[in-house]
N, C-alpha and C positions, 0 to 999 in steps of 0.2 A: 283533671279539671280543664286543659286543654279544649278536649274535644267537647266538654260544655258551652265552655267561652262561646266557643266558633258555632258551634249547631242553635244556640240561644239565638244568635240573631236572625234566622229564619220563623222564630216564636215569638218575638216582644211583643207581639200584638195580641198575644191571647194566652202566654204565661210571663209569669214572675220569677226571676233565680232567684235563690237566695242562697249561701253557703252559712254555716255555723262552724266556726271553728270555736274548738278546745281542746282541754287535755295538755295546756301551753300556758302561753299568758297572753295578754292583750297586747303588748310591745313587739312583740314575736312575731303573733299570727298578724297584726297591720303588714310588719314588713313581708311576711312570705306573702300576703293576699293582695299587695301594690305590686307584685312581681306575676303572681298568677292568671289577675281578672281583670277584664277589660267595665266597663261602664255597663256591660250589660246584665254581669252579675251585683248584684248585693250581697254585701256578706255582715256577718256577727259575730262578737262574743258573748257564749251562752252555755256555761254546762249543763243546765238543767236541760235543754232541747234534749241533749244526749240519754239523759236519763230518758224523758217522756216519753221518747220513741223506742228504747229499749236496744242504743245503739253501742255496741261493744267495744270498734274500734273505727279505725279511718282506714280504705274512703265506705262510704255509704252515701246513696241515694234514694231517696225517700219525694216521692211523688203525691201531693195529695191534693184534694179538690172539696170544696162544702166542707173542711173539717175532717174530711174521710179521707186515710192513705186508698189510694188507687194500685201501687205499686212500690215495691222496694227493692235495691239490691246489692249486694256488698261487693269490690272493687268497680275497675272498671269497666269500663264495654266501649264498644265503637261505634265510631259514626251511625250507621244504619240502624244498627240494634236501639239506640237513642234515641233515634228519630221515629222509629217506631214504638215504642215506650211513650215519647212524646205525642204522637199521633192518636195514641189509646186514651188520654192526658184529654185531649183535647175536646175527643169523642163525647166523653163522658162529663164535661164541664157542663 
């Protein structure tokens, strides 16, 4: 989530973060999520997300636009690979 934090803020203008944590509790994931994300993530507690998107385990990113995922993909990735992901994200907004 690092490398979210930091590549977000070359997007605020034209995407939304948001993180969903679960699998935990709400006491938990506040404190890991006040250590992780800056202001320019949002995040939540939400099991059901995990179900709807048919999400297994952490991490997972899921990208979507109109209601439609655009992209998905399980751990993480890097800077460029992101920003390109984000760049396809945007294309199609």
């Amino acid at each position: 989530m690092p490398v979210v934090d930091e590549v977000s803020n070359d997007y605020l203008d034209e995407i939304s973060f948001l993180a969903i944590a679960g699998r935990s509790d709400l006491g938990r994931s506040a404190e890991v999520a006040d250590g992780l994300f800056s202001d320019n993530l949002k995040w939540g507690y939400d099991e059901s997300v995990w179900e709807l998107y048919g999400v297994p385990g952490q991490p997972v990113s899921i990208l979507v636009s109109g209601g439609v995922v655009v992209d998905l993909w399980f751990g993480a990735i890097g800077d460029s690979a992101l920003r390109e992901r984000l760049d396809n994200l945007v294309a199609v907004s």
